[in-house]
C-alpha positions as CSV (number, residue, x, y, z in Angstrom):
1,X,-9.4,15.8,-65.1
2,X,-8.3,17.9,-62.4
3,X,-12.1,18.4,-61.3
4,X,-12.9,14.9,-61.3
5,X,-10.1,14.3,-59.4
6,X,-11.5,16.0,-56.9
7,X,-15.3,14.8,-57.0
8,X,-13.3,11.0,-56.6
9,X,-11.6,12.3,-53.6
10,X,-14.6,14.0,-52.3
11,X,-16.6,10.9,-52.5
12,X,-14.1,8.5,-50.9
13,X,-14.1,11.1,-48.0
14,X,-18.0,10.4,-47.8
15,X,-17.4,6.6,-47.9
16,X,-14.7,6.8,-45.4
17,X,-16.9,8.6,-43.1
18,X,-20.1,6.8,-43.5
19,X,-18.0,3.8,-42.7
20,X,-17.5,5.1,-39.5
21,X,-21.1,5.0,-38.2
22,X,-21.3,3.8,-34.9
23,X,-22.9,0.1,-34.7
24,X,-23.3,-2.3,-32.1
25,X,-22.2,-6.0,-33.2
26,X,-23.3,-8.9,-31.4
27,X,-20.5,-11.2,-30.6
28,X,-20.5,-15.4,-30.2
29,X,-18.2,-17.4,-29.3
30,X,-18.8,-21.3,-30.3
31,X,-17.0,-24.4,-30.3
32,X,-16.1,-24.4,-26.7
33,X,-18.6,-25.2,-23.6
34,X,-20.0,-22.0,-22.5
35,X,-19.6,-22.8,-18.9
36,X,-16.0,-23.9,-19.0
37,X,-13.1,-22.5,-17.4
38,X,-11.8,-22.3,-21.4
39,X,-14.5,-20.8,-22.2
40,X,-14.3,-17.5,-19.9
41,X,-10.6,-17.3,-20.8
42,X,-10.8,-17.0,-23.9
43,X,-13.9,-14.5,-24.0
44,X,-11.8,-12.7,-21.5
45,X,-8.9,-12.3,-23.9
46,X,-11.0,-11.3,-26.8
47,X,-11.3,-7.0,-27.8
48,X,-14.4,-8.3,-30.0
49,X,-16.5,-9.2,-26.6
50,X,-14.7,-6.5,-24.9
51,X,-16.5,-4.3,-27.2
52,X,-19.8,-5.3,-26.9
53,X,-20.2,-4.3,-23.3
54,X,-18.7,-0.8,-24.2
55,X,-20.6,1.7,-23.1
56,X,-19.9,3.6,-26.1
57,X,-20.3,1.6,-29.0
58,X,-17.3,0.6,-31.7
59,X,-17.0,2.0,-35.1
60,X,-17.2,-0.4,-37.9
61,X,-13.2,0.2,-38.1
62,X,-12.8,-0.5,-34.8
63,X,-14.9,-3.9,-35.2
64,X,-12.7,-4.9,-38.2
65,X,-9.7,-3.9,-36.1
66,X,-10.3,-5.7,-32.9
67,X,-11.8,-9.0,-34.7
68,X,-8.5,-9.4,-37.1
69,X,-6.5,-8.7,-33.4
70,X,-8.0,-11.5,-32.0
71,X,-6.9,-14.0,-34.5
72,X,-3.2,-13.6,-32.4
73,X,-4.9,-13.1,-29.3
74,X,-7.0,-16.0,-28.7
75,X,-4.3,-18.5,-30.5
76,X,-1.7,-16.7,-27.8
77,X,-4.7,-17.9,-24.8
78,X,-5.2,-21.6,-26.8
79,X,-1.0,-22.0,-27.1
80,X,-1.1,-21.3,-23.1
81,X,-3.8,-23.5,-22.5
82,X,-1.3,-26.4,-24.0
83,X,-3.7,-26.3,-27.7
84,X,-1.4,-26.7,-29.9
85,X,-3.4,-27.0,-33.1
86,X,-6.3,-24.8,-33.1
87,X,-8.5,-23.5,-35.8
88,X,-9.9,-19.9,-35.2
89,X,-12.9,-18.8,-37.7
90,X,-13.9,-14.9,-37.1
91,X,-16.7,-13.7,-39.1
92,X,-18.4,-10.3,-39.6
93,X,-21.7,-10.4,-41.3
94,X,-21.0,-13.8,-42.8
95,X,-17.5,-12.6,-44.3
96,X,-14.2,-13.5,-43.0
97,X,-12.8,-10.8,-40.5
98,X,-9.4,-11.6,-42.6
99,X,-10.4,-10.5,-45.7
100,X,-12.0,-7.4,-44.8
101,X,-9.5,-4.4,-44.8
102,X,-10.1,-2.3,-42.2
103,X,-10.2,1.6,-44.3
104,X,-13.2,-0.1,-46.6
105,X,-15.0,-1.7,-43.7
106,X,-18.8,-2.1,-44.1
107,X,-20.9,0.3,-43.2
108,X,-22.5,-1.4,-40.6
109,X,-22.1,-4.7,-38.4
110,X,-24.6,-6.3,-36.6
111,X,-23.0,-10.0,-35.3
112,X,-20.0,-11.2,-35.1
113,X,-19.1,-14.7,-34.8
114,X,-15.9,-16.6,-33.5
115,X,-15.5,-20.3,-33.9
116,X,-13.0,-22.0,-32.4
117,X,-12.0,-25.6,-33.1
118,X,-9.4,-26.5,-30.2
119,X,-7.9,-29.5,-31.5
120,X,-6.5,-32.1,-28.9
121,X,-4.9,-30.4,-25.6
122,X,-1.0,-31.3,-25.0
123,X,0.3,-32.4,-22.0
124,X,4.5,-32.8,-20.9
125,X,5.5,-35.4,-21.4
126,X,9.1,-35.3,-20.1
127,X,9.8,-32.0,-18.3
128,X,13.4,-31.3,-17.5
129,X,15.5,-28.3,-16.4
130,X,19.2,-28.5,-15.6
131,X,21.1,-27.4,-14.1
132,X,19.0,-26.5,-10.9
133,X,20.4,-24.1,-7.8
134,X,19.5,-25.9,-4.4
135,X,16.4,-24.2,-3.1
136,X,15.2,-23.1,-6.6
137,X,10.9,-23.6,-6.5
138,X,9.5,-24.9,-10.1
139,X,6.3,-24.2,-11.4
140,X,4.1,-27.4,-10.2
141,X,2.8,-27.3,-13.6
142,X,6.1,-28.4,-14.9
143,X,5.5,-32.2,-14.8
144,X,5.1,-34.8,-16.4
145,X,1.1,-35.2,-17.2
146,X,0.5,-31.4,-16.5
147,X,-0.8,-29.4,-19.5
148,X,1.4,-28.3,-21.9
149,X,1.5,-24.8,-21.1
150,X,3.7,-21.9,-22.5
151,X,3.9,-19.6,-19.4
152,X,4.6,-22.9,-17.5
153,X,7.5,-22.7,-19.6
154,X,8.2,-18.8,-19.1
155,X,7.9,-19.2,-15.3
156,X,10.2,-22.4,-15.1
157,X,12.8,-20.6,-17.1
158,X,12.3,-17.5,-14.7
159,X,12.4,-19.5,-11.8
160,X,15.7,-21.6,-12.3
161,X,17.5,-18.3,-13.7
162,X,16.3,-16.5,-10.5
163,X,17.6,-19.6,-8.5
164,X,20.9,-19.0,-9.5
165,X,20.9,-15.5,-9.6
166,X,20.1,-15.4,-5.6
167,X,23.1,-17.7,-5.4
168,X,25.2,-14.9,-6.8
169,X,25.2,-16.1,-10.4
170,X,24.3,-12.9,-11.4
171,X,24.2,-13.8,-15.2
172,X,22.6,-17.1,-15.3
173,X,20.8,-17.6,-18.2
174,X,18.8,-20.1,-20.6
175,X,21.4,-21.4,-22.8
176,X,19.5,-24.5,-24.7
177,X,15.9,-25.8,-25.1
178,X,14.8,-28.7,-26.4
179,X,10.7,-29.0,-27.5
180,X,9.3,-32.0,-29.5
181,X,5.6,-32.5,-30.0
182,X,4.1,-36.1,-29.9
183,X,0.7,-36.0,-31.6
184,X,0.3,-39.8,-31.3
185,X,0.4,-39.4,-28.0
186,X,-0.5,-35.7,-27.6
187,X,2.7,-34.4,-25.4
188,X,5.6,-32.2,-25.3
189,X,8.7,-33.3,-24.4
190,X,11.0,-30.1,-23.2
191,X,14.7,-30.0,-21.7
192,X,15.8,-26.7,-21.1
193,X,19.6,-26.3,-20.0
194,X,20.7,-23.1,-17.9
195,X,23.9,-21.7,-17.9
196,X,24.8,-20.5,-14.2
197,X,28.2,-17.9,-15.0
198,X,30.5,-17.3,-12.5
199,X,29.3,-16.7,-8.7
200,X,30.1,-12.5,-8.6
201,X,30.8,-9.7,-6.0
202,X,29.3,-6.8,-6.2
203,X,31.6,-4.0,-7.2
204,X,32.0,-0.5,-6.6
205,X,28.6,1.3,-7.2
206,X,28.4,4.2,-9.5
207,X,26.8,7.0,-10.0
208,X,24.5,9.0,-12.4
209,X,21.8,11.6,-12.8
210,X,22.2,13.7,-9.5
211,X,22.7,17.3,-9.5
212,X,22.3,18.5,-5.8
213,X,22.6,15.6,-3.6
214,X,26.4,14.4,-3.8
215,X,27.4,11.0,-4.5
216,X,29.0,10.5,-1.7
217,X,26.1,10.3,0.2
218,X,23.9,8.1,-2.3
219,X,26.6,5.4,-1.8
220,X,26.2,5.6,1.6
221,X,22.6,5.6,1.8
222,X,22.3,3.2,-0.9
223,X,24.2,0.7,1.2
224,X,25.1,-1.8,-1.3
225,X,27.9,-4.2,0.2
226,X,30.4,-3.6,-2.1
227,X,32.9,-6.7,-2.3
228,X,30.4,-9.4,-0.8
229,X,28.2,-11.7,-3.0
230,X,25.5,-10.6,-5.2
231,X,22.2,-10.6,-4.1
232,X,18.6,-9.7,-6.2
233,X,17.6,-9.0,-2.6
234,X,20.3,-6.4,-1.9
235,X,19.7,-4.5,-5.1
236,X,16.2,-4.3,-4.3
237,X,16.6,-2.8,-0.5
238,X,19.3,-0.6,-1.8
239,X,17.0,1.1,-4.4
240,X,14.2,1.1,-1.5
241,X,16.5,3.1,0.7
242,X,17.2,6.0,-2.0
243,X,13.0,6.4,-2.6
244,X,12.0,6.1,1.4
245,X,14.7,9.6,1.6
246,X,12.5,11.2,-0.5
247,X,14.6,12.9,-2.4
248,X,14.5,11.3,-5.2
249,X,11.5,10.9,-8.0
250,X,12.5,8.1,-9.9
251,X,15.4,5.2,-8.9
252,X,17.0,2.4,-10.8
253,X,20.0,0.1,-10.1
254,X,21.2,-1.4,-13.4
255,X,23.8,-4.1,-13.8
256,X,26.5,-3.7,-16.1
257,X,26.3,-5.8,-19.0
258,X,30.4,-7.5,-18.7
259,X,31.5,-9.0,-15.8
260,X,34.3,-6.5,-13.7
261,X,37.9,-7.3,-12.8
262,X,37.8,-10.2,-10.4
263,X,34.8,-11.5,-10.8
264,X,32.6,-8.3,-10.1
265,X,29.5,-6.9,-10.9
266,X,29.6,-3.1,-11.4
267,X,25.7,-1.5,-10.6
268,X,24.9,1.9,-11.4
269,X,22.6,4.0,-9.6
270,X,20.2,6.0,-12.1
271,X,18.9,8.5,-10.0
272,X,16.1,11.7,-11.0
273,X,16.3,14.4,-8.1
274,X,12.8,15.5,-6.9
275,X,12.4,19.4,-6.7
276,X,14.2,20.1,-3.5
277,X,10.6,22.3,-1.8
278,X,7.1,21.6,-0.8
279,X,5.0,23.8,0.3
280,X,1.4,22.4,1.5
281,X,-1.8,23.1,3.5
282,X,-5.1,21.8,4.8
283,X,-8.4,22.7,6.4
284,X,-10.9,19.8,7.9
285,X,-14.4,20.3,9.4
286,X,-15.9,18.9,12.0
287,X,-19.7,18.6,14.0
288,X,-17.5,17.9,17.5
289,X,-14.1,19.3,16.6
290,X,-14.8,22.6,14.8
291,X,-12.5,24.0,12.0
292,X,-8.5,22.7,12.0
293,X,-6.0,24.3,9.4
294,X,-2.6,23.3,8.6
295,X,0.3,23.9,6.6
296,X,3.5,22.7,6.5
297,X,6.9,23.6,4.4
298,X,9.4,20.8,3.4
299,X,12.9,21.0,2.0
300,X,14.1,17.5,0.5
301,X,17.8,17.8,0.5
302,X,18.8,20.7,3.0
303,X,22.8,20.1,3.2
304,X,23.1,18.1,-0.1
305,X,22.9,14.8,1.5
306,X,19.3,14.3,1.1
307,X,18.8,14.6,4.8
308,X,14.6,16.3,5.2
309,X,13.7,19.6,7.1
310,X,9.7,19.6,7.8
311,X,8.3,22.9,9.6
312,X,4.3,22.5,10.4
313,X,1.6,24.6,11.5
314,X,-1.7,23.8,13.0
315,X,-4.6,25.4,14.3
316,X,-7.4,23.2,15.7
317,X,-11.1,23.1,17.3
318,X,-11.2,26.7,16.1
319,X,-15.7,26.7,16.9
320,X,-15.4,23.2,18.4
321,X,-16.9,21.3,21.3
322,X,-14.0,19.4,22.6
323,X,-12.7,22.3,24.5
324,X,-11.1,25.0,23.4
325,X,-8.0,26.3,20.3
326,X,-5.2,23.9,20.2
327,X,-2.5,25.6,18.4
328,X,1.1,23.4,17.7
329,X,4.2,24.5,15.7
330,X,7.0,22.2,15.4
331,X,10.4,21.4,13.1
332,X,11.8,18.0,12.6
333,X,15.0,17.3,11.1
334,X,16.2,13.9,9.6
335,X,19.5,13.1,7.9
336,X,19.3,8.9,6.4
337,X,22.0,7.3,7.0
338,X,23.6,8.4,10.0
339,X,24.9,5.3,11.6
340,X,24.4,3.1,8.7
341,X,22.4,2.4,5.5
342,X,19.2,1.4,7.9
343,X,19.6,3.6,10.8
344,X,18.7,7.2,10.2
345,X,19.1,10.3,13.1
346,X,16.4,12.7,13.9
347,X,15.7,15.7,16.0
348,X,12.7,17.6,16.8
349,X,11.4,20.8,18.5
350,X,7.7,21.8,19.3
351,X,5.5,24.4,20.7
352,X,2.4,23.2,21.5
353,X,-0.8,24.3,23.5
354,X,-3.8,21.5,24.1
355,X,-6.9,23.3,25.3
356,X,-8.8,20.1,25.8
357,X,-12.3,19.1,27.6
358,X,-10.7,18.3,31.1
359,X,-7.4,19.7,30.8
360,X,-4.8,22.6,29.7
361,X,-1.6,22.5,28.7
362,X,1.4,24.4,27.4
363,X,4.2,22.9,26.3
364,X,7.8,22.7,24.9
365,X,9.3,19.3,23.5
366,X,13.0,18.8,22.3
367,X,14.0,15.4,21.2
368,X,16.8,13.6,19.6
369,X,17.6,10.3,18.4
370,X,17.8,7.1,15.7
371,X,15.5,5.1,13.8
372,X,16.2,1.3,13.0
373,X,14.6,0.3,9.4
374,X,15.2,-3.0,10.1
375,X,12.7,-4.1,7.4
376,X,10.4,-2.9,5.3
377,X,7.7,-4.2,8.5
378,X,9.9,-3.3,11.6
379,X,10.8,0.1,12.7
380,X,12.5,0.9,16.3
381,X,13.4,4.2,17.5
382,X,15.2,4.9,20.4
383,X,15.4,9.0,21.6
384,X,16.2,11.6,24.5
385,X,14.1,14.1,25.3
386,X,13.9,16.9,27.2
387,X,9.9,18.5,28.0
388,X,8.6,21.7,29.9
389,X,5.4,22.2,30.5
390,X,2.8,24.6,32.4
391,X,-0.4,22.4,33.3
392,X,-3.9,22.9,34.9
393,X,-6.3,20.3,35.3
394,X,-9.0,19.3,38.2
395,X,-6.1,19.1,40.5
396,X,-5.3,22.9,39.5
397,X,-2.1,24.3,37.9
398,X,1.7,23.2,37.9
399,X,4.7,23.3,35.7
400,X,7.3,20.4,35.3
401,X,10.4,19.1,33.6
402,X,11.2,16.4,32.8
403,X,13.7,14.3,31.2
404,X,12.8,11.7,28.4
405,X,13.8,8.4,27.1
406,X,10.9,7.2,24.4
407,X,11.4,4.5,22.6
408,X,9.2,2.3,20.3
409,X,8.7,-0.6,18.3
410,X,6.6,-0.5,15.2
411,X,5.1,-3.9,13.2
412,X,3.4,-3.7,10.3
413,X,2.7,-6.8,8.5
414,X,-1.0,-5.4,6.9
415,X,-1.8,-5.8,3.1
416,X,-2.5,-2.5,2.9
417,X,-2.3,0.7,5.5
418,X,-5.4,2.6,4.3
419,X,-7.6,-0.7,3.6
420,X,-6.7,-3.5,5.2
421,X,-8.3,-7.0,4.5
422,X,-5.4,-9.5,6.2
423,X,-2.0,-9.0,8.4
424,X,-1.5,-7.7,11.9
425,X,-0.1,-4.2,13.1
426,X,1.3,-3.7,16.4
427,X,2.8,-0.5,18.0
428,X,4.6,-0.8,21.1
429,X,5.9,2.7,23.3
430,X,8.0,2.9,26.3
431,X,9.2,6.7,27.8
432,X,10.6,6.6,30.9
433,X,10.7,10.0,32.6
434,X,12.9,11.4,35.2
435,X,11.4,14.2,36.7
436,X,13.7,17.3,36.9
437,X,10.6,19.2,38.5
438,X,7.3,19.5,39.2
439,X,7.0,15.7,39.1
440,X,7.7,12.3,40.2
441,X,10.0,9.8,38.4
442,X,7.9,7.5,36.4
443,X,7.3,5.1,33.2
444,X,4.8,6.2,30.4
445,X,3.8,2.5,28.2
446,X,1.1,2.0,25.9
447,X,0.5,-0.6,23.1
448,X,-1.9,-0.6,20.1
449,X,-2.6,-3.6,18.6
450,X,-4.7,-4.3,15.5
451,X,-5.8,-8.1,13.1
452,X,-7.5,-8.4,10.1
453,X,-8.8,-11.6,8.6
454,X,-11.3,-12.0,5.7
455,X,-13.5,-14.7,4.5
456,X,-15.4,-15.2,1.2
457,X,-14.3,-13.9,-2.7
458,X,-17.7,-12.5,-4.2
459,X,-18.9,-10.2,-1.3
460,X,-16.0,-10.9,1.0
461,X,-16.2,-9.7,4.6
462,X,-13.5,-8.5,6.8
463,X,-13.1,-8.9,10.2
464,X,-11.3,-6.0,12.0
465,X,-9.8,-6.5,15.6
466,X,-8.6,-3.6,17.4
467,X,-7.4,-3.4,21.2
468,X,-5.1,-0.3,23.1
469,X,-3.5,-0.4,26.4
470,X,-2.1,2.1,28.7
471,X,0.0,3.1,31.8
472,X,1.6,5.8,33.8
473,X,3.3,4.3,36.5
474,X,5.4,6.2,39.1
475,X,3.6,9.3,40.3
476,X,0.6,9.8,41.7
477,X,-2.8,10.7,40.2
478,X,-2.6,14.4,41.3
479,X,1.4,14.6,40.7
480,X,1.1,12.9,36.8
481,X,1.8,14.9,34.2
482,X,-1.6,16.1,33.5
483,X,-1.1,15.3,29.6
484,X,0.3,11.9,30.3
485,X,-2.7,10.5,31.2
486,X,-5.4,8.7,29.6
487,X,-9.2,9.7,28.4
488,X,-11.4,7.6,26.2
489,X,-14.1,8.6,24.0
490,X,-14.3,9.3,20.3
491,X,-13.3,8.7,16.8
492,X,-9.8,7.2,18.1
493,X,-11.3,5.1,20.7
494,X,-15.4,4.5,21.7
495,X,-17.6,6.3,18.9
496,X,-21.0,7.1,19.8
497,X,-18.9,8.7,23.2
498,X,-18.2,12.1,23.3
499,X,-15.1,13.4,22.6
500,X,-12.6,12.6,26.2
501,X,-16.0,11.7,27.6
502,X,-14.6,9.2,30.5
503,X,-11.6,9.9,33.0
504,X,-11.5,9.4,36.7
505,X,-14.6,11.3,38.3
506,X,-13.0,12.5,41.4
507,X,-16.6,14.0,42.7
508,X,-17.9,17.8,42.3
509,X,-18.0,17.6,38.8
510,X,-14.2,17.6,38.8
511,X,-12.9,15.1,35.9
512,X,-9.1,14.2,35.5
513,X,-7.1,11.6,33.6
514,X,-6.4,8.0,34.0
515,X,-3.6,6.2,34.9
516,X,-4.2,3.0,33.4
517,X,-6.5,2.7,30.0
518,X,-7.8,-0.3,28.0
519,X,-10.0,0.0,24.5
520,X,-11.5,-2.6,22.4
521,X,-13.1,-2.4,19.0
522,X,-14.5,-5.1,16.8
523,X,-15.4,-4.6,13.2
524,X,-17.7,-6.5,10.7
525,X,-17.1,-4.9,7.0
526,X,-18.8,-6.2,3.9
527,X,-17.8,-5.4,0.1
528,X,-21.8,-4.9,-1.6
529,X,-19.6,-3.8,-4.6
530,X,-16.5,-3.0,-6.0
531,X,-16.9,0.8,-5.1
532,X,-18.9,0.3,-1.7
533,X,-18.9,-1.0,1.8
534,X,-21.2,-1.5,4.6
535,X,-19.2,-2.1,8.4
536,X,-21.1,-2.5,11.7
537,X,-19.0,-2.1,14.7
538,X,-18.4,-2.3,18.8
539,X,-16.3,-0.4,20.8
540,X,-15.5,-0.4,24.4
541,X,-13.3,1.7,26.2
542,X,-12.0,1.8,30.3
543,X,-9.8,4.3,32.1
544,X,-9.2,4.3,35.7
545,X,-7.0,5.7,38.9
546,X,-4.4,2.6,39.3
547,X,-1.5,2.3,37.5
548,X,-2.5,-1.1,35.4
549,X,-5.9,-2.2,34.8
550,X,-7.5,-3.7,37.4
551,X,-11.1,-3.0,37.5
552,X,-11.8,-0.7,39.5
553,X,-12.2,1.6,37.0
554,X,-15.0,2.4,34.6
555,X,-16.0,1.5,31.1
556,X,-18.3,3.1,28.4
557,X,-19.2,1.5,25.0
558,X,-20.4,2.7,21.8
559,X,-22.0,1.2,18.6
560,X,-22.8,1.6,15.0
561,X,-22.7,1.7,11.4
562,X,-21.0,2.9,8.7
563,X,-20.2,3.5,4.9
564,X,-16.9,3.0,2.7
565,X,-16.4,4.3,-0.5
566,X,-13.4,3.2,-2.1
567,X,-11.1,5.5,-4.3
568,X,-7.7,5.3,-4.9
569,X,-6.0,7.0,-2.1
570,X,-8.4,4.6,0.1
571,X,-11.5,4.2,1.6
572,X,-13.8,7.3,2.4
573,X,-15.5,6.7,5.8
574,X,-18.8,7.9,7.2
575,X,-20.0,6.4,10.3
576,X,-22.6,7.1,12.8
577,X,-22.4,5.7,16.3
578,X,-24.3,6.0,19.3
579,X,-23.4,5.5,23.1
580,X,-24.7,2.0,24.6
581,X,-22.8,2.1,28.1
582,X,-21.1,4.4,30.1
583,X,-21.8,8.0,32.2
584,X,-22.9,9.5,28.7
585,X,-24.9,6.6,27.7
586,X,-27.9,9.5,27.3
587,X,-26.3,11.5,24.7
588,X,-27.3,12.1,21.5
589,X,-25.3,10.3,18.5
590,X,-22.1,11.2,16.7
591,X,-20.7,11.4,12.9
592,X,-16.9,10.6,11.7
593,X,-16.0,11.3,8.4
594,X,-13.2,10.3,7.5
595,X,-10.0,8.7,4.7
596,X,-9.2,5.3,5.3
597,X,-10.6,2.6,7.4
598,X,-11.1,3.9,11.3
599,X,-7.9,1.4,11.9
């Protein structure tokens, strides 16, 4: 007996794994119009035609599995679709998918066939929700005469409860629904009642899950306004000011379940600490700018209030062409909440020497000062500086001092930084300069400025605006800070140029910067597919010897193509351009390569 036992066992292990011989069902769908909106949804929602396009294909199991899923899911898509009593017929082979149990599934299965039989489609008839906060935006498909949908339903229920909850009814909640079918008539009548709770204040917040960074601190940067009304929308910037530190890896603010003393809402603060170090580095290659390493170390949470120390290195046109070695070397420190939950303090120090086409420069920097999150789109910073530097240029060699105000004003309203199809970015800088030496008083200004729009769903194109503007005013061409001024030419402003290819000729082969500088680029990108991009593009760019643009000076222009791969840090970007107008209109052409869209 014992022996037998064992052939049985042996030969229900050969069964079992003869059943799992790959096979490649074709699947139908009938009983709906193949080129209906119904139709694509519910082939959409189905793991049977998901399948068949697999590149690897199904076992028998995994046919038998999916088909008796899609019993559920296709009833779920015909319930949503306000079909409220459907028949669903899946057959493998002839035999009902039901019936089949999946560890004795046939060998083999060649077609598979799903018959659906909608039945008459509902519609609401009456459609009520009470009570409703002032403001609160239903669903538009919860009407009377609008299909008889059952995420119609979810959403209303979502949206009144959220109504009430940005009211400071923190626990509003569905308290009662009414639904009645009519099949004479085919509709559903639904009343749903909401129960608003008390209007709360947010209490005290607590803490839990930090180690190194003290409490303290995470109520401070957390910023929630204890004692003033809830809000949705404060616990959602609060939370976004613990991640933007840094410090953190994971955040959550969760609401405690009773209601506190005096009508508050205690919130905890679940917090997971990120590893307090980074250590990181780089290298990049380039036909124009030669070889450029970097590194950079990082500590998170230096004095236990999560405030960020960054110390980077960099090494740069090291066998280049657009000059010589740029070496830089710099430490910024940043402690959030300084002031308040949005405004954090900074300071910086850097080394830095530019060994660039027309000029030289060594420099140190000092700089301290705040930056206003005023939303997640605007960003101002307002700082003092202090800068010495040792120059030469066409006008020869001179060291200055100078004393620094910069501030700025950042607007980023894009869809996405790296790819962006819609939105508007603007950058706005003003450092006015008092000369302590070596200089004249002065004001320092530009702007950049940047639109997207896009047009079309299947192969949508984007069109990509981009314009710059600069000033120095105050000094003098020959007394300006020789790296305050303006050059134009390359990958940040007229491809196809050469790198700083225009400034202000001042005869003898002798080439300085600009005073004033303007640059325009226009971009045409087109999706071919979901991975790949094609872009043609025009840029223009102008510097010249007055202090605002006037004309007098001199443009160039470039042109060219490019290709985008997509991946999922953003685009990769190759594009070759060639000079159209300018001094160096004669040159030869140029490659970028490059993450992300050129702007």
């Amino acid at each position: 007996m014992h022996l037998k036992s064992m052939i049985r066992a042996g030969a229900a292990g050969i069964l079992i794994s003869a059943a799992g011989f790959l096979s490649a069902a074709e699947v139908t769908l009938t009983g709906v119009p193949s080129d209906s909106d119904l139709y694509r949804t519910l082939a959409g929602g189905s793991l049977l035609i998901e399948q068949s396009s697999a590149e690897a294909p199904p076992s028998s199991q995994e046919v038998v599995a999916a088909a008796q899923a899609d019993y559920g899911r296709l009833l779920a898509v015909l319930y949503d679709e306000g079909y409220f009593g459907p028949i669903i017929t899946i057959t493998l082979d002839g035999t009902d998918a039901a019936a089949i149990p999946a560890v004795q599934a046939p060998r083999q299965i060649t077609t598979a066939v799903i018959k659906v039989d909608t039945g008459p489609q509902f519609r609401f008839g009456k459609a009520q929700m009470a009570p409703v906060a002032a403001g609160t935006e239903i669903p538009e498909g919860f009407a009377t005469g609008q299909t008889a949908s059952l995420s119609v339903l979810k959403d209303t229920v979502t949206a009144g409860i959220d109504g009430w909850r940005g009211q400071g009814h923190a626990k509003a909640e569905l308290a009662a629904q009414e639904l009645s079918a009519q099949h004479t008539d085919r509709t559903v009548n639904a009343t749903l009642r909401l129960a608003p709770g008390p209007k709360l204040r947010f209490g005290g917040l607590r803490v839990s899950g930090n180690k190194a960074v003290r409490t303290e601190r995470i109520i401070d940067i957390a910023g929630l306004p204890e004692g003033e009304v809830y809000s949705p929308e404060e616990l959602r910037l609060a939370a976004g000011r613990l991640r933007r530190t840094g410090a953190f890896s994971a955040v959550a603010l969760i609401e405690a379940d009773n209601i506190g003393p005096n009508a508050t809402l205690p919130v905890t603060a679940q917090v997971v600490e990120a590893l307090p170090r980074r250590f990181g580095y780089g290298a990049e290659l380039g036909s124009l700018d030669g070889l450029t390493l970097s590194a950079f170390w990082l500590h998170r949470n230096l004095f236990g209030g999560a405030e960020r120390l960054r110390i980077a290195g960099e090494v740069s046109g090291i066998g280049g062409n657009s000059g010589g070695e740029d070496y830089s070397l710099s430490a910024r420190f940043e402690r959030p909440a300084t002031f308040n939950e949005d405004t954090d303090f900074y300071a910086l120090a850097k080394i830095e020497q530019l060994d660039e086409v027309n000029f030289f420069s060594r420099q140190l920097d000092l700089e301290a000062g705040i930056e206003r999150i005023a939303s997640e789109e605007r960003t101002y910073t307002l700082g003092v500086g202090l800068r010495r530097a040792k120059t030469r240029d066409a006008f020869g060699e001179n060291e200055y001092t100078l004393l620094t105000l910069p501030l700025s004003a950042e607007f980023d309203y894009r869809d996405n930084a790296l790819n962006a199809t819609s939105g508007y970015y603007i950058k706005a800088g003003v450092t006015p300069f008092l000369a302590i030496s070596g200089s004249d008083n002065g004001l320092r200004t530009s702007v950049d400025a940047r639109v997207y729009r896009t047009f079309g769903t299947a192969r949508p194109v984007t069109f990509a605006l981009r314009g710059q503007l600069g000033s120095v005013y105050g000094p003098d061409l020959s007394q300006a800070p020789a790296d305050y001024l303006f050059y134009s030419g390359g990958g940040g402003t007229v491809r196809g140029q050469a790198y700083q290819a225009l400034g202000v000729d001042l005869g003898g082969g002798n080439i300085t910067g600009g005073r004033s500088f303007l640059a325009v680029t226009a971009e045409a990108r087109l999706a071919v597919s979901k991975s790949f991009s094609v872009v043609g593009f025009v840029d223009g760019g102008y510097v010249g010897a007055e202090e605002f643009y006037d004309g007098t000076g001199e443009w160039h222009s470039g042109a060219g193509l490019g290709l985008r791969y997509n991946t999922g840090i953003g685009p990769i970007r190759v594009d070759i351009a060639v000079p159209t107008s300018g001094p160096e209109a004669d040159e030869d052409y140029q490659v970028y390569i490059g993450i992300g869209q050129s702007f």
